[in-house]
Residue frames relative to the residue before (quaternion, step in Angstrom):
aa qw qx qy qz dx dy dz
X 1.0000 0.0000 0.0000 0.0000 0.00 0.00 0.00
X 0.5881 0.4868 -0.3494 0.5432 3.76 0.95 -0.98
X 0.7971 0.4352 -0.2898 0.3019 3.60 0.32 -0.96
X 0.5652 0.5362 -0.3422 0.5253 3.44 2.00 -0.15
X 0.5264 0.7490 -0.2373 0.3250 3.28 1.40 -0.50
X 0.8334 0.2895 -0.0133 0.4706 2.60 0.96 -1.76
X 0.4974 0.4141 -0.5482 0.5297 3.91 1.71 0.18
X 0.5758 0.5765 -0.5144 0.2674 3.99 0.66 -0.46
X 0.8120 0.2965 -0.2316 0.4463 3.70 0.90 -0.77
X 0.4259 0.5496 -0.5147 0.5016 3.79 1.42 0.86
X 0.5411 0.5289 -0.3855 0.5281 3.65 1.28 -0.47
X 0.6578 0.4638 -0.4888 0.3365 3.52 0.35 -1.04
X 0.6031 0.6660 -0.2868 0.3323 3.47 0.99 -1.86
X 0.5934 0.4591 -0.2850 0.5966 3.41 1.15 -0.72
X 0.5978 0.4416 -0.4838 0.4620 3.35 -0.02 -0.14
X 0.6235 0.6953 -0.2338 0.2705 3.33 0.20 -1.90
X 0.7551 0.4387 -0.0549 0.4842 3.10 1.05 -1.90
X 0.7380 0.2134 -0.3315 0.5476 3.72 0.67 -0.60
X 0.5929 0.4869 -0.5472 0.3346 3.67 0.55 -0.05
X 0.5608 0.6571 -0.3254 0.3846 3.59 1.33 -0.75
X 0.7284 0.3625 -0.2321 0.5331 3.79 1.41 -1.38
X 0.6789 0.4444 -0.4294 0.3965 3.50 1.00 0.12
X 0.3740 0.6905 -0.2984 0.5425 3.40 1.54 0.38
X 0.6965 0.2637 -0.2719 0.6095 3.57 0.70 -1.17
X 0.5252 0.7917 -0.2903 0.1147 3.49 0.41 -0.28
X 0.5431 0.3034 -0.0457 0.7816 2.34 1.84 -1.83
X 0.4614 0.3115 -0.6097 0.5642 4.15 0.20 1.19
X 0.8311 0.1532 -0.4129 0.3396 3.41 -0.47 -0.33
X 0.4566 -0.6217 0.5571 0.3076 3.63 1.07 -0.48
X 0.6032 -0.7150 0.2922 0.1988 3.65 -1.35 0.53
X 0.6184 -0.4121 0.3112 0.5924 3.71 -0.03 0.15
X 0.0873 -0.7196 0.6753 0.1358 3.61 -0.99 0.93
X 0.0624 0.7575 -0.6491 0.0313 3.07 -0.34 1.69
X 0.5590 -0.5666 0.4100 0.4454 4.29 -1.14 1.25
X 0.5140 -0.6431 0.5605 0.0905 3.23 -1.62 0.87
X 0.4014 -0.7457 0.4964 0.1907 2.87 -1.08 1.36
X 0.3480 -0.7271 0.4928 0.3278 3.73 -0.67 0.84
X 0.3527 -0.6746 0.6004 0.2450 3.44 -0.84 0.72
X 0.6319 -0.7182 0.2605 0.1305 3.13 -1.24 1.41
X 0.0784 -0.8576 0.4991 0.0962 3.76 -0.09 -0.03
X 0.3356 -0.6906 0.5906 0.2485 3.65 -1.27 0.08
X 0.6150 -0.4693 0.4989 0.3908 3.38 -1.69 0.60
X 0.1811 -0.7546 0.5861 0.2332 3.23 -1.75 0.09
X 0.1640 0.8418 -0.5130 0.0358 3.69 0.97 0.82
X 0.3870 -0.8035 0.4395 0.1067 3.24 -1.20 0.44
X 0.5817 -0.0761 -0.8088 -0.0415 2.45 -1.22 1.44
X 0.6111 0.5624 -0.3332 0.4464 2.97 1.42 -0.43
X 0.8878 -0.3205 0.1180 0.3084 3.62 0.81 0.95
X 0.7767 -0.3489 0.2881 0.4381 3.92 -1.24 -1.03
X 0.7462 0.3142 -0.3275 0.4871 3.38 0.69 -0.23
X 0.6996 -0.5021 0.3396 0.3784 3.31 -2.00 -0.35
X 0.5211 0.6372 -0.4286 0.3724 3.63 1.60 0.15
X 0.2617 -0.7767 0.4253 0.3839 3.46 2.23 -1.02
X 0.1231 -0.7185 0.6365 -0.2520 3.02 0.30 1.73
X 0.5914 -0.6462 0.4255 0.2272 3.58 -1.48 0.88
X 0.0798 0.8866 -0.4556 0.0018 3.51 0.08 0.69
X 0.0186 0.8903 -0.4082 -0.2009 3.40 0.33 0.55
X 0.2169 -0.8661 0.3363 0.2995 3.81 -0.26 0.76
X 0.2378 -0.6321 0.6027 0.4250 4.06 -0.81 -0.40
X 0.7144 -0.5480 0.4218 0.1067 2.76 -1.59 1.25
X 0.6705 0.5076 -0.1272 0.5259 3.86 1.56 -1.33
X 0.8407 0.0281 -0.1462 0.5206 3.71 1.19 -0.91
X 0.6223 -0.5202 0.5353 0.2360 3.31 0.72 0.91
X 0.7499 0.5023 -0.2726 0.3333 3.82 0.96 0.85
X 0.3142 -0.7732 0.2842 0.4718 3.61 -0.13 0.96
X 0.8324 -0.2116 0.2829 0.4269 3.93 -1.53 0.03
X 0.3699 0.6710 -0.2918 0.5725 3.32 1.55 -0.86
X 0.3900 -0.5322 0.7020 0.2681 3.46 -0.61 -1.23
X 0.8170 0.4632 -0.1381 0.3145 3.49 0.86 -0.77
X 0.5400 -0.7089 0.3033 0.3375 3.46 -0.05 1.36
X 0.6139 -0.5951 0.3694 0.3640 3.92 -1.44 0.24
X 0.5386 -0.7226 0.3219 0.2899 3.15 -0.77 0.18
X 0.1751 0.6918 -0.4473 0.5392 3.35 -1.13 0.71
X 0.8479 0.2640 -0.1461 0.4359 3.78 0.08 -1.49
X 0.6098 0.5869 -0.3071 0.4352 3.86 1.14 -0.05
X 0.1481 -0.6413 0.7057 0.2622 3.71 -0.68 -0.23
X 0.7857 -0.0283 -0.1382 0.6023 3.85 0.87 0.02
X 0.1639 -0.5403 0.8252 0.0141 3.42 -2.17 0.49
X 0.9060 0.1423 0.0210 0.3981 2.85 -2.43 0.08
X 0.6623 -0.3947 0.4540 0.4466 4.21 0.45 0.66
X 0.4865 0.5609 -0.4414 0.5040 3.96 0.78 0.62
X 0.0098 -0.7985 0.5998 0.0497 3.13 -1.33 0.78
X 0.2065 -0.6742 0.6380 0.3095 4.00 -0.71 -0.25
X 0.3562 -0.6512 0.6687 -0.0436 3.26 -1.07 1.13
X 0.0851 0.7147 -0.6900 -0.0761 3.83 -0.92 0.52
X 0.1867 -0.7016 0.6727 0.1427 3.50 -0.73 0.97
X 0.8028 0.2066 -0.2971 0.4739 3.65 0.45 0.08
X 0.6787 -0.5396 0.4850 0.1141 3.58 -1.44 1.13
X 0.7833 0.0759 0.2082 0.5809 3.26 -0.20 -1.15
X 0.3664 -0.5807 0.7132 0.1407 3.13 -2.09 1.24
X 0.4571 -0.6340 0.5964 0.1829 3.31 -1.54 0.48
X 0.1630 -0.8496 0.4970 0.0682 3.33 -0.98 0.79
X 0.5618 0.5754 -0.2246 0.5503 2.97 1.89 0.20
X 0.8147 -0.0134 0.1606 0.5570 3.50 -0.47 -1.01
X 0.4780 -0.6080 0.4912 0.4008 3.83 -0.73 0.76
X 0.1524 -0.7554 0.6372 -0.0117 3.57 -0.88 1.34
X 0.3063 -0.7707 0.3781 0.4115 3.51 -0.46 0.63
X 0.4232 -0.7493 0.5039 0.0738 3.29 -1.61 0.86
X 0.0967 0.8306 -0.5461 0.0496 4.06 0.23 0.66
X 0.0516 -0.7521 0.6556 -0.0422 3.15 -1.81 0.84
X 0.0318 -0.8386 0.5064 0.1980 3.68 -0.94 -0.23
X 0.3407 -0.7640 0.4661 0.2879 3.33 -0.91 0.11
X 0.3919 -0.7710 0.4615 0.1975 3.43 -0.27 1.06
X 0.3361 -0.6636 0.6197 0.2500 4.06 -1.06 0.24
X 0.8697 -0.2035 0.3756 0.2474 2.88 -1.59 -0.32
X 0.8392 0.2915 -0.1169 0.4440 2.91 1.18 -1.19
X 0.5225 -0.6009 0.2974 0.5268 3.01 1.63 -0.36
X 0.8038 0.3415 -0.4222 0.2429 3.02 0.51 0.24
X 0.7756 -0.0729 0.2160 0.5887 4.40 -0.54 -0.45
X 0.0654 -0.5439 0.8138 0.1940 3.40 -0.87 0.29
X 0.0098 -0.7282 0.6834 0.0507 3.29 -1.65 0.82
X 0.6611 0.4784 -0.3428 0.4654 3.42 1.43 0.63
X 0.1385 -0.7769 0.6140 0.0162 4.00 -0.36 0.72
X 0.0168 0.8101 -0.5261 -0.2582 3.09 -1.55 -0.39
X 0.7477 -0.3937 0.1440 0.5149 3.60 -0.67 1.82
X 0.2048 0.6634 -0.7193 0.0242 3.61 -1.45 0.69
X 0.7858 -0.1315 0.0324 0.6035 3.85 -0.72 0.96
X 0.7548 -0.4985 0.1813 0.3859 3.69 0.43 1.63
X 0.7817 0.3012 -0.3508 0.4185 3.45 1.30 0.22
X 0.6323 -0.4847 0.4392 0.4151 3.84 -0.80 -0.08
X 0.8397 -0.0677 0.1605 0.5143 3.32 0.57 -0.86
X 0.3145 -0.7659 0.5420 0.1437 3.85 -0.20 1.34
X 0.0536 0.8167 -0.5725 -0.0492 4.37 -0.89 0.14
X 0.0122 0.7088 -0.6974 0.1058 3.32 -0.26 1.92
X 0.0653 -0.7739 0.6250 -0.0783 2.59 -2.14 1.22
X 0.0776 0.8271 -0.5454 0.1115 3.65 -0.20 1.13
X 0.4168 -0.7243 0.4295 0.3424 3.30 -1.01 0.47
X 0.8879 -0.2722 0.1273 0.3483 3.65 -1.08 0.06
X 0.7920 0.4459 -0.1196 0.3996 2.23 1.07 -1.59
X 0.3244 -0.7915 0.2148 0.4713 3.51 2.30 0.02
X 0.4348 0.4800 -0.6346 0.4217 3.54 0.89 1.61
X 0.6946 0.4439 -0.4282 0.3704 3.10 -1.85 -0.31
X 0.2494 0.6050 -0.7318 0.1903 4.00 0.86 0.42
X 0.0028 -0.5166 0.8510 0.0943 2.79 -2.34 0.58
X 0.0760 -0.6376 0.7427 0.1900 3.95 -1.65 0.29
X 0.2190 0.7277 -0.6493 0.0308 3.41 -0.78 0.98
X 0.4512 -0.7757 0.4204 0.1341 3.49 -1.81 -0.08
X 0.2639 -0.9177 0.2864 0.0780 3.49 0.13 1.39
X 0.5760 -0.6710 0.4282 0.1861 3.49 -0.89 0.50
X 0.4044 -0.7975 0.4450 0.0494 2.96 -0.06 1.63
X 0.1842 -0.7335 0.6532 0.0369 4.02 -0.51 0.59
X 0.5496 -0.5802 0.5288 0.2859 3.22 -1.83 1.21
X 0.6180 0.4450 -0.4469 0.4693 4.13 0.65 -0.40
X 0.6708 -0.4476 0.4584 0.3736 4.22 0.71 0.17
X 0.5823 0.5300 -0.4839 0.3818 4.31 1.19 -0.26
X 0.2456 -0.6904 0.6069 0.3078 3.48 -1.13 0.18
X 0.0536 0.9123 -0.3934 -0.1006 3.78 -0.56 0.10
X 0.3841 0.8180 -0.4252 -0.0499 3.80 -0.45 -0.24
X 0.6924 -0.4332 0.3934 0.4221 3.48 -1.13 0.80
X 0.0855 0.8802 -0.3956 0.2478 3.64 -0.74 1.56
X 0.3731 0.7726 -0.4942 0.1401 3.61 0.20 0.91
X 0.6082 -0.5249 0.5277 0.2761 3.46 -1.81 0.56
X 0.0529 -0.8405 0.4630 0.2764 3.21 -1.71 -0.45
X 0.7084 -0.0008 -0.3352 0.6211 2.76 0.70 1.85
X 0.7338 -0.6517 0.1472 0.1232 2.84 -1.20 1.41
X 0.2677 0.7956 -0.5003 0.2121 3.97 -0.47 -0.31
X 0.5741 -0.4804 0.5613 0.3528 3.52 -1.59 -0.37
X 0.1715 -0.7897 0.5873 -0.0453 3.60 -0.59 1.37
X 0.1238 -0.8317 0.5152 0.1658 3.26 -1.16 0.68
X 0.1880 -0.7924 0.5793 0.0331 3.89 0.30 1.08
X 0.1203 -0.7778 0.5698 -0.2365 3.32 -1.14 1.54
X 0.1246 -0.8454 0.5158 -0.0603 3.07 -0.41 1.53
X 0.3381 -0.7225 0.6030 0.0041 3.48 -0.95 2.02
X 0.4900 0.6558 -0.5199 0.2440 4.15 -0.27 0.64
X 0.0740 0.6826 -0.6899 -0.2294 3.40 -1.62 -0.26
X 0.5126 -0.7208 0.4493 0.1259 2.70 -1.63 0.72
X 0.4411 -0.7272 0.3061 0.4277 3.56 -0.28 0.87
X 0.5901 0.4617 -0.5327 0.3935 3.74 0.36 0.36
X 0.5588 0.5999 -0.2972 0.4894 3.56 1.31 -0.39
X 0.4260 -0.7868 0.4239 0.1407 3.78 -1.13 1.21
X 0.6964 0.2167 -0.1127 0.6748 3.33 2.08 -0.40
X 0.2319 -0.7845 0.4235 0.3892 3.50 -1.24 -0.08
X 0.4973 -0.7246 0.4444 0.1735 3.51 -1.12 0.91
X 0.0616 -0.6707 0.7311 0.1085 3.81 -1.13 -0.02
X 0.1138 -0.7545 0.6464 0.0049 2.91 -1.81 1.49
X 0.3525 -0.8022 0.4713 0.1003 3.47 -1.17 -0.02
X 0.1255 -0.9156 0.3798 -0.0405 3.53 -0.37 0.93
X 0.2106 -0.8182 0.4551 0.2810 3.73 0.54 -0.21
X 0.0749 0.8108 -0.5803 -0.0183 3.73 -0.34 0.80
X 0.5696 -0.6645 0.4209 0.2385 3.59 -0.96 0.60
X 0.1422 0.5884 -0.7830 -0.1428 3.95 -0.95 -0.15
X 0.2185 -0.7205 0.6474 0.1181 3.16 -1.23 1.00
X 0.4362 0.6151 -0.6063 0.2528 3.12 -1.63 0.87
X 0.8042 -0.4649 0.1993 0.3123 3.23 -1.06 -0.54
X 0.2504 -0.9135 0.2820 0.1526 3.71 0.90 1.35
X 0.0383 -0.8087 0.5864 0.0246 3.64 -0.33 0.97
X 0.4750 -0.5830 0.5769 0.3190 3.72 -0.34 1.04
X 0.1599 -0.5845 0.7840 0.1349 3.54 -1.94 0.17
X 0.2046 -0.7839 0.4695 0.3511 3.45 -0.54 0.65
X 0.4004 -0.7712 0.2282 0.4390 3.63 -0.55 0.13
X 0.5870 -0.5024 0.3326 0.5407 3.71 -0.68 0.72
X 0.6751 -0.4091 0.5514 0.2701 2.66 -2.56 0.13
X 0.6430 -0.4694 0.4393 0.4162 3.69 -1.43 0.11
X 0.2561 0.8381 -0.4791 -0.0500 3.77 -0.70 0.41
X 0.3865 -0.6642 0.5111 0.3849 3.50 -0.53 0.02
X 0.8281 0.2350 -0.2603 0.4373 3.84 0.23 -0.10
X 0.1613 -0.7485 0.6426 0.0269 3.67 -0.78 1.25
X 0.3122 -0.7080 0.6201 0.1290 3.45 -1.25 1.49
X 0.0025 -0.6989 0.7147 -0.0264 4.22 -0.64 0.74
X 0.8608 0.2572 0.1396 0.4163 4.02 -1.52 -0.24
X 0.5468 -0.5033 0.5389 0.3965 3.35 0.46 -1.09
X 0.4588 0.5266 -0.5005 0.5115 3.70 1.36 0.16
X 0.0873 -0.5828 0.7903 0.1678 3.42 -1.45 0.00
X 0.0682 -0.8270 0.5524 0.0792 3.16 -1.76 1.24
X 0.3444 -0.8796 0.3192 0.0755 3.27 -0.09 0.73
X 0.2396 -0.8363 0.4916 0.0392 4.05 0.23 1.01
X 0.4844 -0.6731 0.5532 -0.0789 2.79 -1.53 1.31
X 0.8937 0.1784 0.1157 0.3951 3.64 -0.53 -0.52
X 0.3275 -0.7564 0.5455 0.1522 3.86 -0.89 0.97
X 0.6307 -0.5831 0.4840 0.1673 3.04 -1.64 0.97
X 0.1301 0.8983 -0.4159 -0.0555 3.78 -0.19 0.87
X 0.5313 -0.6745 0.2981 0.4170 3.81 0.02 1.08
X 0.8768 0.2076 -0.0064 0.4337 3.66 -1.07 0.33
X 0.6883 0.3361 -0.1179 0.6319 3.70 1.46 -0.35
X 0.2881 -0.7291 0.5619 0.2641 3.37 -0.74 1.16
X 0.3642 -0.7857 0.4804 -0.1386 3.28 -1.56 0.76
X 0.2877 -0.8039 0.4659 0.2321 4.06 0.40 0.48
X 0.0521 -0.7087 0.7035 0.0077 3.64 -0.69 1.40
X 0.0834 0.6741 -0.7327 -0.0427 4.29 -0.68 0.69
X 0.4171 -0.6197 0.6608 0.0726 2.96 -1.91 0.93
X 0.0164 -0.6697 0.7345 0.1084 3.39 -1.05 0.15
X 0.1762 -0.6655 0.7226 0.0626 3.71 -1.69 0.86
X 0.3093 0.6798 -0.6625 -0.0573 2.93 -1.70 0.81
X 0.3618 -0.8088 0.3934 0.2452 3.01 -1.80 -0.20
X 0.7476 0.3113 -0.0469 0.5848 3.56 0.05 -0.36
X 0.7161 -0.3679 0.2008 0.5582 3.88 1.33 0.31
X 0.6009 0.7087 -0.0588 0.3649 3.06 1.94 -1.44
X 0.4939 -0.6471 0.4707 0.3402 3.81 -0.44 0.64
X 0.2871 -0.7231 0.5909 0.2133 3.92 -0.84 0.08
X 0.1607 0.9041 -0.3859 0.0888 3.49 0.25 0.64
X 0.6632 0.3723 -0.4103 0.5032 2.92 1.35 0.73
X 0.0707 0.7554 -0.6496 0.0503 4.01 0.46 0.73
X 0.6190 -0.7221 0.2800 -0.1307 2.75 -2.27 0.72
X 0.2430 -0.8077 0.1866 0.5038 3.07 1.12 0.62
X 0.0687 0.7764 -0.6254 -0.0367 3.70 -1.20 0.78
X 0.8590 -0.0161 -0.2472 0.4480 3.04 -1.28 1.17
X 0.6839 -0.3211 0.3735 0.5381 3.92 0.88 0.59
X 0.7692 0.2080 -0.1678 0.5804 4.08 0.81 0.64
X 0.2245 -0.8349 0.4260 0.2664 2.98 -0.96 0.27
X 0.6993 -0.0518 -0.4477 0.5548 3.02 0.35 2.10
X 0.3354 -0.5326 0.7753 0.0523 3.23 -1.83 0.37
X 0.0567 -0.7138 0.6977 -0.0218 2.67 -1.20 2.33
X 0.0172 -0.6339 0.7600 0.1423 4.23 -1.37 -0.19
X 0.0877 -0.7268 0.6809 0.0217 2.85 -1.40 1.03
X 0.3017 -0.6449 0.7011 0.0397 4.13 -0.75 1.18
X 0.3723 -0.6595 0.6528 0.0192 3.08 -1.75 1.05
X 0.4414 -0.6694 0.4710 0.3678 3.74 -0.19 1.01
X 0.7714 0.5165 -0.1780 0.3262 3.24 -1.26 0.05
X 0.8540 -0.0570 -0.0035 0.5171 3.75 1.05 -1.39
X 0.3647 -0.7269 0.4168 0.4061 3.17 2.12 -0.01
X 0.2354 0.7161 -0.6383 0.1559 3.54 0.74 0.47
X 0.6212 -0.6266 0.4656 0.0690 3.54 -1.18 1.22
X 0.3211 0.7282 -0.5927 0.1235 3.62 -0.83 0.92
X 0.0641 -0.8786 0.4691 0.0626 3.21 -0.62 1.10
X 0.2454 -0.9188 0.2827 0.1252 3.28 -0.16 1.36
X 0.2025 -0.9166 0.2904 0.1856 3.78 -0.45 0.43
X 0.6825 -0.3946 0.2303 0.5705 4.06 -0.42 0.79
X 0.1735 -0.5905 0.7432 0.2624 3.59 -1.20 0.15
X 0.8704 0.1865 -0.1471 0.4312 3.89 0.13 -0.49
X 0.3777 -0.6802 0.5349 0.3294 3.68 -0.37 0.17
X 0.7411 0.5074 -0.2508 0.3611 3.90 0.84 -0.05
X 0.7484 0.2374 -0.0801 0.6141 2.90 1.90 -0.50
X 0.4702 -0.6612 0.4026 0.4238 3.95 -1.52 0.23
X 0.2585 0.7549 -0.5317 0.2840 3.68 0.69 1.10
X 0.2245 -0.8354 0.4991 -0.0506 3.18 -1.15 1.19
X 0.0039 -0.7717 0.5636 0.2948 3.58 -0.75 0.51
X 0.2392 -0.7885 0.5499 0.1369 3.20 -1.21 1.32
X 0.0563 0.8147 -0.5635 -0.1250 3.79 -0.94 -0.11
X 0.1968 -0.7715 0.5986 0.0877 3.99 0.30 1.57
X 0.4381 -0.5816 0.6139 0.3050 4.04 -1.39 0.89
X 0.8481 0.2284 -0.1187 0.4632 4.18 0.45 -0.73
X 0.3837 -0.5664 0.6438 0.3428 3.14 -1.35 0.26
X 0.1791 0.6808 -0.6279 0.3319 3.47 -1.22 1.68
X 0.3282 -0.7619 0.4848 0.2772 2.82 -1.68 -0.60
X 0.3702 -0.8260 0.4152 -0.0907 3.36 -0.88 1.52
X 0.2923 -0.7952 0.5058 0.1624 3.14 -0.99 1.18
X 0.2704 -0.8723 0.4045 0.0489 3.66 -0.95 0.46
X 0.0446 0.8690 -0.4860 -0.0814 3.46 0.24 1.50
X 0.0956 -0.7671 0.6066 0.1855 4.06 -0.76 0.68
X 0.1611 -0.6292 0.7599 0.0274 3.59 -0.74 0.82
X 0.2299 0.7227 -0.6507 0.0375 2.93 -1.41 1.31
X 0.2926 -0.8064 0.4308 0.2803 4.06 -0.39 -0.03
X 0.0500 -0.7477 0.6375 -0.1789 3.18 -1.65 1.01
X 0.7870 -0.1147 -0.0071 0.6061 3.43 -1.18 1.14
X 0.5915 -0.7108 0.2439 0.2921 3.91 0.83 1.74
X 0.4337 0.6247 -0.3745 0.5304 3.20 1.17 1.38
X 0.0518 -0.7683 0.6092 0.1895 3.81 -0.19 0.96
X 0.3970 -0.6747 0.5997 0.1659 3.18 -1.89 1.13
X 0.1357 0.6981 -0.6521 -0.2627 3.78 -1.19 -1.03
X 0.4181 -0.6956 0.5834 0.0316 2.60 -1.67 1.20
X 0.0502 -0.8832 0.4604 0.0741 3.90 -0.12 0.19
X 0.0196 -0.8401 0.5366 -0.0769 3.39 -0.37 1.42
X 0.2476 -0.7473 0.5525 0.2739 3.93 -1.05 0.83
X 0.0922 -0.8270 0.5465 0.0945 3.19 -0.83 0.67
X 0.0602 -0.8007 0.5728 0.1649 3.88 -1.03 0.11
X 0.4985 -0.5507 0.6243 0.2416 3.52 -1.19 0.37
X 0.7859 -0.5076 0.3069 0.1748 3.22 -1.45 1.01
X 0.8311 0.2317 -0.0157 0.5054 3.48 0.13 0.70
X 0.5449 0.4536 -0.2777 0.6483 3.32 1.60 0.07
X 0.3809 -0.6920 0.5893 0.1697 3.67 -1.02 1.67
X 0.1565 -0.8220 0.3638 0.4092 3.39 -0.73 0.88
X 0.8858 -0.1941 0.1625 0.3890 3.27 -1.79 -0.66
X 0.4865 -0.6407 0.4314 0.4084 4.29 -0.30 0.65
X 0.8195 -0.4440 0.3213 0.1675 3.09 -1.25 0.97
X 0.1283 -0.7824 0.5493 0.2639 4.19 0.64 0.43
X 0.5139 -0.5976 0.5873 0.1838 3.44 -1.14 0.86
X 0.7589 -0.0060 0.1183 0.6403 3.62 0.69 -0.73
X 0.0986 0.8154 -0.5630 0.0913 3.24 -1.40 0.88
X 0.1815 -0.8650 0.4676 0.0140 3.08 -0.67 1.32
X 0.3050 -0.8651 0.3242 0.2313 3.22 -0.74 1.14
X 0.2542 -0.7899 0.5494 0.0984 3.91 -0.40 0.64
X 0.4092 -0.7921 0.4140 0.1836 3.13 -1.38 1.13
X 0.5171 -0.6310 0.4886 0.3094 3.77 -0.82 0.27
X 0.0272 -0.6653 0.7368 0.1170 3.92 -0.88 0.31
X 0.0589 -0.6982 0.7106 -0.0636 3.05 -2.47 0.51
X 0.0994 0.7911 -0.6000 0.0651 2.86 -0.49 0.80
């Protein structure tokens, strides 16, 4: 009896004791160790999420490619990639240089790529609010930095997206980074839907609706003076270069020619939403962009902007 006694109240003590350390537990709470982002794939179109345009097909409900894995754009890393910002802060003044790297697997620089639309590595920036886009093209260094002279015009939170793969890599990826211009931040609201964008004096003029989860045929038409443009320029290995940004998270799609004779595009958006459209195309050895809102079917668009200012586009 003494010896049932006395394992019954070593059992309690045991209790006592882990019910006591699971107690302090939930007071102090568990190691906050930083989360690992879970990876995701581009969603370029047609051939998909990256800048080579892999096939991505998207669902309309999660905004995700066939994959499972959201578009790109929304990561600062994938696949053992990282973006690196060696610089803080955008200028809004003079062009200040701007430098980043992409880290490997191993940690250190990738200093090897391989060729997408004639360039190693594509760099779009736009601010939040999805003005100020610029697509320009940086200068790779022998230590693995990318860099080039870079400034906004007018301040805000920017998001700066990097379009490359690396040649140890089997696809290409796009990351995202948030970088600051400081000063004084005036929203832009974002335009209405339209079919005709004014650039330069060209006027361009869209074709075709945006359909969720299903790829779809956007054509452009340029003119100028009333007059068709029929002699554009090659740029970047096409004659034009389209990106298309999801409102809201700037999710990333980069869309490619459907024909090699014409500006006709196959697009294919992962959500029903509403999207902004930049077309970069070239003439008299000047590139233009044209910028068009678009929505999918069933989606009310964006309220009317009270004021709107227009903002210019660099390339380089």
């Amino acid at each position: 009896m003494r010896t049932t006694v006395k394992l019954s109240s070593y059992a309690m003590g045991l209790i006592l004791i882990f019910g006591a350390a699971a107690g302090a537990g939930r007071v102090i709470g568990p190691d906050q160790q930083p989360e690992v982002a879970p990876t995701h794939g581009e969603a370029h179109a047609p051939a998909g999420p990256t800048g080579t345009g892999q096939t991505g097909t998207g669902h309309a409900d999660e905004g995700h490619t066939e994959t499972g894995r959201p578009p790109g754009g929304l990561q600062i890393a994938q696949d053992g990639y990282r973006l690196n910002p060696l610089t803080a802060r955008l200028s809004t003044g003079a062009p200040q240089r701007f430098a980043f790297q992409v880290l490997g697997p191993d940690g250190k620089p990738v200093v090897e790529y391989t060729e997408n639309h004639d360039k190693d590595l594509h760099l779009i920036l736009v601010r939040r609010d999805m003005s100020g886009y610029q697509h320009v093209h940086p200068v790779l260094e022998a230590d693995g930095t990318w860099s080039i002279p870079l400034s906004v015009n007018a301040p805000g939170q920017y998001r700066v997206l990097a379009d490359f793969q690396p040649s140890a890599a089997g696809q290409a990826l796009t990351l995202g980074v948030d970088v600051p211009a400081p000063g004084d931040y005036q929203p832009v609201p974002l335009p209405q839907p339209a079919r005709t964008a004014e650039i330069d004096g060209y006027t361009v003029t869209l074709t075709g609706d945006l359909r969720a989860g299903s790829a779809s045929e956007l054509t452009f038409a340029v003119s100028r003076d009333g007059k068709p443009v029929t002699d554009l320029e090659p740029y970047l290995g096409a004659r034009g270069h389209l990106v298309v940004l999801r409102a809201g998270d700037l999710a990333y799609l980069h869309v490619h020619p459907a024909r090699a004779d014409a500006l006709s595009f196959q697009a294919e958006v992962p959500s029903a939403g509403v999207y902004r459209l930049y077309l970069d195309f070239q003439h008299g050895g000047k590139v233009r962009t044209a910028e068009f809102t678009a929505v999918t079917a069933g989606v009310t668009p964006p309220p009317a902007p009270t004021d709107h200012d227009a903002d210019g586009h660099t390339h380089d």
